[in-house]
FIDRENVEX-407548 format. One line per 4 residues: number of its first residue (from 0); their letters; for each residue x, y, z of N, C-alpha, C. Coordinates in pm, whole numbers, always signed. Layout:
! residues N
NUM) a) X/Y/Z/X/Y/Z/X/Y/Z | ...;
//
This chain:
! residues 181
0) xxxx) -8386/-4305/+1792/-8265/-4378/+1824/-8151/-4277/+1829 | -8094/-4292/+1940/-7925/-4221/+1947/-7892/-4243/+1810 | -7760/-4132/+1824/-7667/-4128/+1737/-7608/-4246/+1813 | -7539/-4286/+1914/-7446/-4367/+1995/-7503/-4521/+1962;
4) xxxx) -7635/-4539/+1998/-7687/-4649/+1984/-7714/-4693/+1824 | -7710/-4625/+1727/-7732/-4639/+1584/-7593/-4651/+1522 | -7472/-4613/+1560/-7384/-4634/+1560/-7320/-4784/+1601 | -7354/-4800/+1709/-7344/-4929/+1772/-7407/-5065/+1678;
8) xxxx) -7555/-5011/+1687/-7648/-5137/+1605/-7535/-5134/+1476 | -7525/-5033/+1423/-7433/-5020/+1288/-7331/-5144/+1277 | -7296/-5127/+1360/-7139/-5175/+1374/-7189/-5340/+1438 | -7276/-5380/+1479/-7268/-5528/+1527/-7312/-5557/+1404;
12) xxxx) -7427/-5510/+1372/-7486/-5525/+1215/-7404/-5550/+1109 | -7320/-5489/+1076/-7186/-5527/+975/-7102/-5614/+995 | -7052/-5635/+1133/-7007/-5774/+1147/-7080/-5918/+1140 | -7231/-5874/+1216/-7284/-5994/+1181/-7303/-6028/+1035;
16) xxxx) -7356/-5945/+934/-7353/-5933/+782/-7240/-6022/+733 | -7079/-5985/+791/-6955/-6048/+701/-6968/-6165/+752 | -7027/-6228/+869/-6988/-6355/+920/-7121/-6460/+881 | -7253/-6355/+825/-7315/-6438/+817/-7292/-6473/+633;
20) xxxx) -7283/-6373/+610/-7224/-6424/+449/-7136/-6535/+384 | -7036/-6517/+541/-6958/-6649/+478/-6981/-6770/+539 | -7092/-6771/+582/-7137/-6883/+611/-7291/-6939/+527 | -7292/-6863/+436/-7451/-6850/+358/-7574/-6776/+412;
24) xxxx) -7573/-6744/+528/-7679/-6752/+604/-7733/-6634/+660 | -7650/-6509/+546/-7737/-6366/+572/-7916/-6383/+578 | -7981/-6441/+538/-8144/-6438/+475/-8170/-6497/+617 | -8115/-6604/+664/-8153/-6676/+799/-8130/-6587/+924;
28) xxxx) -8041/-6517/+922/-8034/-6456/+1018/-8093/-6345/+1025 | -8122/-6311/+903/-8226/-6129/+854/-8359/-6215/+933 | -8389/-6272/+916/-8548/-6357/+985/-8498/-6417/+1130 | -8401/-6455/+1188/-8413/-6473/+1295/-8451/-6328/+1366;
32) xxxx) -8318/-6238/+1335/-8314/-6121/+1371/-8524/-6030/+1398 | -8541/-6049/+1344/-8689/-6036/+1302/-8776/-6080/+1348 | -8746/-6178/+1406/-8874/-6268/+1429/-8803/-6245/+1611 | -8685/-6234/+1650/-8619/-6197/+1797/-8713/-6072/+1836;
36) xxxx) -8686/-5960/+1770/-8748/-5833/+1792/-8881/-5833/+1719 | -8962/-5909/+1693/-9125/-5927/+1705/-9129/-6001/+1816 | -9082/-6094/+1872/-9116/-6140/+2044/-9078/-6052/+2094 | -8986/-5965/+2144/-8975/-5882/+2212/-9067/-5780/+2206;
40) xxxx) -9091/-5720/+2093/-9189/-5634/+2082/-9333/-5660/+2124 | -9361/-5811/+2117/-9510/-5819/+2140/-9535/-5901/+2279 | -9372/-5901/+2375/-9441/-5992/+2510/-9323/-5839/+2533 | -9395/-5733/+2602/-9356/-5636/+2699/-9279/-5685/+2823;
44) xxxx) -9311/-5768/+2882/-9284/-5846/+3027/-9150/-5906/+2978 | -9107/-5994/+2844/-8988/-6047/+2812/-8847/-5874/+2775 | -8907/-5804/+2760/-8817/-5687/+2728/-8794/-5631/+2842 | -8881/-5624/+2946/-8873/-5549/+3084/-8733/-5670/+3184;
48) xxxx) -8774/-5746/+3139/-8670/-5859/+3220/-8536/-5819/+3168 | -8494/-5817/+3019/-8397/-5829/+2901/-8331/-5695/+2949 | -8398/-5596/+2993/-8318/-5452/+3008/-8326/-5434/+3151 | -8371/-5486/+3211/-8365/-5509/+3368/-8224/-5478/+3438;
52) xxxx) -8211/-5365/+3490/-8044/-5399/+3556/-8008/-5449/+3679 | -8119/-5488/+3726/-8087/-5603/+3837/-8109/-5750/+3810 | -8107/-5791/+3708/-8104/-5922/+3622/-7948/-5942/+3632 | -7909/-6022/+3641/-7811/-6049/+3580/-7757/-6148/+3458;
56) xxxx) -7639/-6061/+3384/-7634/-6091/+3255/-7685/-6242/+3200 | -7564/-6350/+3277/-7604/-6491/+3298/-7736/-6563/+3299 | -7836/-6442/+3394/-7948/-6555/+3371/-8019/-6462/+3260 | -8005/-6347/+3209/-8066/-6300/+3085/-8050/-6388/+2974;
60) xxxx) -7890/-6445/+2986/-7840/-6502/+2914/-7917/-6664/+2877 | -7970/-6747/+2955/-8014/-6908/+2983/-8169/-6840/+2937 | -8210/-6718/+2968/-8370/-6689/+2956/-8371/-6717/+2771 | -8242/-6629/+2733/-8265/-6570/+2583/-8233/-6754/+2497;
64) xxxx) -8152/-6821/+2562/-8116/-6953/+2507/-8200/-7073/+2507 | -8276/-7060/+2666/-8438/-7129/+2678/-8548/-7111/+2591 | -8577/-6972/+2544/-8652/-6936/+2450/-8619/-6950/+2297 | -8505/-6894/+2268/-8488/-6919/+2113/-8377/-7052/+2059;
68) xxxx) -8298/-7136/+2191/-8220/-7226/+2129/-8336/-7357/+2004 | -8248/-7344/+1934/-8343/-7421/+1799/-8463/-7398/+1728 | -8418/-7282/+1756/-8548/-7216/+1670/-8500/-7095/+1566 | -8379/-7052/+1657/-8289/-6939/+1526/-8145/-7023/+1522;
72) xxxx) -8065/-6939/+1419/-7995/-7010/+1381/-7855/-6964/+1501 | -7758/-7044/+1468/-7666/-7070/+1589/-7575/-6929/+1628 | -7556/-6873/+1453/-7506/-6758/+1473/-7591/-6625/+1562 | -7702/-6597/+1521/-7791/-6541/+1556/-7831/-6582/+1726;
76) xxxx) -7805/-6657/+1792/-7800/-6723/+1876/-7710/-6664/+2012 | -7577/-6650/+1906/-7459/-6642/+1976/-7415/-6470/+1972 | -7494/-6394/+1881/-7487/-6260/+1925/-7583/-6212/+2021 | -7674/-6298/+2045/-7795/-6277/+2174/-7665/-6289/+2295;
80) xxxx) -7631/-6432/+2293/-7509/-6424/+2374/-7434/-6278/+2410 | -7381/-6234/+2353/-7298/-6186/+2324/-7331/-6015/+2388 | -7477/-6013/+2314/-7530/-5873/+2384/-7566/-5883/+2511 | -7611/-6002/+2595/-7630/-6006/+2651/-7487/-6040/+2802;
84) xxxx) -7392/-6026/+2801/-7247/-6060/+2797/-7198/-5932/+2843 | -7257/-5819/+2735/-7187/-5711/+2700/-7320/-5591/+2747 | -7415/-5687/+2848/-7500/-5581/+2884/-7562/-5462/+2773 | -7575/-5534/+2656/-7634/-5464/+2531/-7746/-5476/+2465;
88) xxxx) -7891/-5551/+2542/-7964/-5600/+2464/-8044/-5513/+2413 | -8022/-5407/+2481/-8083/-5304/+2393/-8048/-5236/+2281 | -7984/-5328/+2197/-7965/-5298/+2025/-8015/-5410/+1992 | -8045/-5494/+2019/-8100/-5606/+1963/-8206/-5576/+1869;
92) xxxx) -8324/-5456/+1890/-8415/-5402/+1808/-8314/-5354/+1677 | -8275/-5249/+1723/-8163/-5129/+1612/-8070/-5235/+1518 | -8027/-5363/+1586/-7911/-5456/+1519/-8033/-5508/+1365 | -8142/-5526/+1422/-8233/-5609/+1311/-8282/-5493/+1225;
96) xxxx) -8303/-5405/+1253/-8321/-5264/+1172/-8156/-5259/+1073 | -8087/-5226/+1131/-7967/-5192/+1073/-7904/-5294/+955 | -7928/-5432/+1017/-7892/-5540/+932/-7969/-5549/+850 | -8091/-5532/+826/-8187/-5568/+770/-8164/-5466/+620;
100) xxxx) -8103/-5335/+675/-8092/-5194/+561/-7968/-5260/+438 | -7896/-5321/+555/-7764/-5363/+504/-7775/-5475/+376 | -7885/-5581/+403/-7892/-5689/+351/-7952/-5659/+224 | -8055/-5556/+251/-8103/-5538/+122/-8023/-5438/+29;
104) xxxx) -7935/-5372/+36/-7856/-5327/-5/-7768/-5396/-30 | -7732/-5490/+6/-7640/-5645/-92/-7773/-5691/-183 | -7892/-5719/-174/-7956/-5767/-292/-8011/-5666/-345 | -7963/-5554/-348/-8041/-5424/-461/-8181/-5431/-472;
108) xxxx) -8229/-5400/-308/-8366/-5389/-334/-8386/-5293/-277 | -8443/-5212/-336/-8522/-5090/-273/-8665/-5068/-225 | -8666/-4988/-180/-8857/-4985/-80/-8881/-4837/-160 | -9014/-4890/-205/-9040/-4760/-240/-9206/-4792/-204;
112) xxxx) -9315/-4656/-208/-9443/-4618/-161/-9532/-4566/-313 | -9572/-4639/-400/-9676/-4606/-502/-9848/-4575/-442 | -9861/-4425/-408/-9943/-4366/-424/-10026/-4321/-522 | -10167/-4361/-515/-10266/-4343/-654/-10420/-4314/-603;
116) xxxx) -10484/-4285/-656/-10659/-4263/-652/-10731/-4322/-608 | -10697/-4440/-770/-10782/-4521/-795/-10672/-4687/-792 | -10684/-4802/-726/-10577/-4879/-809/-10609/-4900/-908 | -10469/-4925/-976/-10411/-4952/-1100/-10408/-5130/-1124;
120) xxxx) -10465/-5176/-1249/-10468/-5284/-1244/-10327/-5343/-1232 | -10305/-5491/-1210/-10200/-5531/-1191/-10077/-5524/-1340 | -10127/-5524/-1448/-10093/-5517/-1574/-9965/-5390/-1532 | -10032/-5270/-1501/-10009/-5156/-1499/-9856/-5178/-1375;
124) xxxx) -9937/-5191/-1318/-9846/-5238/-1155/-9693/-5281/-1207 | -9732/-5387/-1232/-9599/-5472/-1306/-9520/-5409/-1465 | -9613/-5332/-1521/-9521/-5280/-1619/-9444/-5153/-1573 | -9432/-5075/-1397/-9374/-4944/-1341/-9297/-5017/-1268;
128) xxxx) -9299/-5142/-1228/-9244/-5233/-1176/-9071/-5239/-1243 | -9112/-5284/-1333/-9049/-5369/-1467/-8959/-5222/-1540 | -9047/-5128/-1578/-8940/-5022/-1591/-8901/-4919/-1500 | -8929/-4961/-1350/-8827/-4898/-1252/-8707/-4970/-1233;
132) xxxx) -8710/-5103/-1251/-8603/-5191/-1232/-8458/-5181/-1312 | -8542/-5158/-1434/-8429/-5131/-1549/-8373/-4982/-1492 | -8462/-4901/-1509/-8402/-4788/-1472/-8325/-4774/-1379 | -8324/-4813/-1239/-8262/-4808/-1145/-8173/-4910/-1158;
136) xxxx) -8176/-5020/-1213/-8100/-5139/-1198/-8111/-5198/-1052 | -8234/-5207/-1019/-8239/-5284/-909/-8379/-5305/-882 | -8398/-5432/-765/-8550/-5445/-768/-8621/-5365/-679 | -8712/-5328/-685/-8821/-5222/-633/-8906/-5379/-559;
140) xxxx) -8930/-5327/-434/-9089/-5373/-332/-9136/-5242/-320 | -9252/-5245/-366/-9333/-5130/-379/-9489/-5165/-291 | -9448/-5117/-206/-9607/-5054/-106/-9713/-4990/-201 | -9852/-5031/-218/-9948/-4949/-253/-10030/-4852/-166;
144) xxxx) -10035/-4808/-146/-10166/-4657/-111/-10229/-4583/-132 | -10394/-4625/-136/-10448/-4507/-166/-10469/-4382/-105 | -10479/-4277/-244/-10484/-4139/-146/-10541/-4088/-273 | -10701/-4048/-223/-10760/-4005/-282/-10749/-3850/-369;
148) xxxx) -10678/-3741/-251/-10632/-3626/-271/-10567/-3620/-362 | -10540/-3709/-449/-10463/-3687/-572/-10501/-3657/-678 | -10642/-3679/-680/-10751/-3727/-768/-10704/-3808/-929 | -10611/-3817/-957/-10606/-3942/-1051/-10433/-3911/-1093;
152) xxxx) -10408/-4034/-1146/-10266/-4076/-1166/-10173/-4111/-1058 | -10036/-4080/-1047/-9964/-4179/-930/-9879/-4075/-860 | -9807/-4112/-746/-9713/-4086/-737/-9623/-4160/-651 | -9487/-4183/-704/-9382/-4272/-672/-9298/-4205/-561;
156) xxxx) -9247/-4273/-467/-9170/-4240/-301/-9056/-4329/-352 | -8925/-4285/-395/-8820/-4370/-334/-8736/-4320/-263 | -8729/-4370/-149/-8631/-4260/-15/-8641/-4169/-27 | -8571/-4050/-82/-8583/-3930/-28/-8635/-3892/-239;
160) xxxx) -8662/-3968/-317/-8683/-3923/-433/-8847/-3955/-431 | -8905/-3841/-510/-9022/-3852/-513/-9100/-3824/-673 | -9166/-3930/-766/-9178/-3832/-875/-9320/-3890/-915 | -9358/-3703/-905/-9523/-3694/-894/-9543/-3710/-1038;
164) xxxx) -9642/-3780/-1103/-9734/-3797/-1209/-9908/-3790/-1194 | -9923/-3719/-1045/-10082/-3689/-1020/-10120/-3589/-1086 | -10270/-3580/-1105/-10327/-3457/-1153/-10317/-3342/-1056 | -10349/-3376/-934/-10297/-3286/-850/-10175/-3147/-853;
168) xxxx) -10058/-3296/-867/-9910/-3247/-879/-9911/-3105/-1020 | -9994/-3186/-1136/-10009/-3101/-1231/-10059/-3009/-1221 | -10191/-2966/-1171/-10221/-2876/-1101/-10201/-2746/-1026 | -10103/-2801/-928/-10015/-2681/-858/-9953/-2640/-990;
172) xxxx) -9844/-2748/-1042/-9746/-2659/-1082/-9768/-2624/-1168 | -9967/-2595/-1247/-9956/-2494/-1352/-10058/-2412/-1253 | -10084/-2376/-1172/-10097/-2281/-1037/-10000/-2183/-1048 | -9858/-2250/-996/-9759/-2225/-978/-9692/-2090/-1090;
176) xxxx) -9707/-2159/-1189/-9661/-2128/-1388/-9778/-1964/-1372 | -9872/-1980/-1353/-9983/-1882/-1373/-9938/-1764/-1227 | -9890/-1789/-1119/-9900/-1710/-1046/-9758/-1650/-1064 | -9660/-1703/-1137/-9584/-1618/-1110/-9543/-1507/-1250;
180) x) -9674/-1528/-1339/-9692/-1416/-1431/-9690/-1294/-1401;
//
């Protein structure tokens, strides 16, 4: 994605955020948004029309209102409008990406990637769960994956933080400790 176009999604994304807030209906529109760009994504032929520049806006416009009127919500509705108006539907992907970063960052949830061996029973699961939350003060959705190359214990991905507890990890870095004797 552009800088120009990520910028853009940015910026419809934040307005839609303040307007859907004060109307309750950030969560409704995080899933319209979502469920817009999974049809698009999975009927090729509806995106080829949508970015078409010999379409014109108007009937992009009755295509996008035929298909999703009453099925998303009105706001969500009316920025289809809107991109489509403004010859923009190509943020419509980047707007649901962007909003989506935004929203969960109003409910303090973070994504993180728990890498391990072997799984960990659920006991376990929920007690790294439970004291990442505290720690961070916020809730963790945590992806599981195995990866055998570790050969036993975990290791935790949050954005750009990473903290290894594999045998592996241990490994190198008494590798590491020994080679630079």
């Amino acid at each position: 994605m552009t800088r120009n176009v990520s910028a853009a999604a940015t910026n419809y994304a934040e307005a839609l955020m303040q307007l859907a807030a004060e109307s309750s209906t950030d969560k409704t529109v995080l899933e319209d948004l979502q469920r817009v760009a999974e049809v698009i994504r999975l009927t090729p032929e509806f995106e080829v029309i949508l970015r078409h520049p010999g379409i014109k806006p108007s009937e992009k416009k009755q295509l996008l209102i035929s298909t999703f009127s009453n099925k998303i919500n009105d706001l969500t509705l009316r920025l289809l409008e809107l991109l489509s108006d403004r010859r923009r539907l190509d943020l419509v992907t980047p707007i649901s990406v962007a909003y989506e970063t935004l929203w969960r960052e109003k409910q303090n949830i973070l994504d993180g990637t728990l890498y391990y061996a072997e799984k960990p029973d659920s006991r376990i699961l929920s007690e790294i769960k439970s004291r990442l939350k505290e720690t961070l003060g916020k809730t963790l959705e945590l992806k599981e994956k195995e990866d055998k190359s570790l050969i036993g214990g975990y290791v935790l991905r949050i954005g750009d933080q990473i903290i290894d507890g594999s045998l592996k990890g241990r490994l190198q870095s008494i590798e590491k400790q020994l080679l630079s004797v």
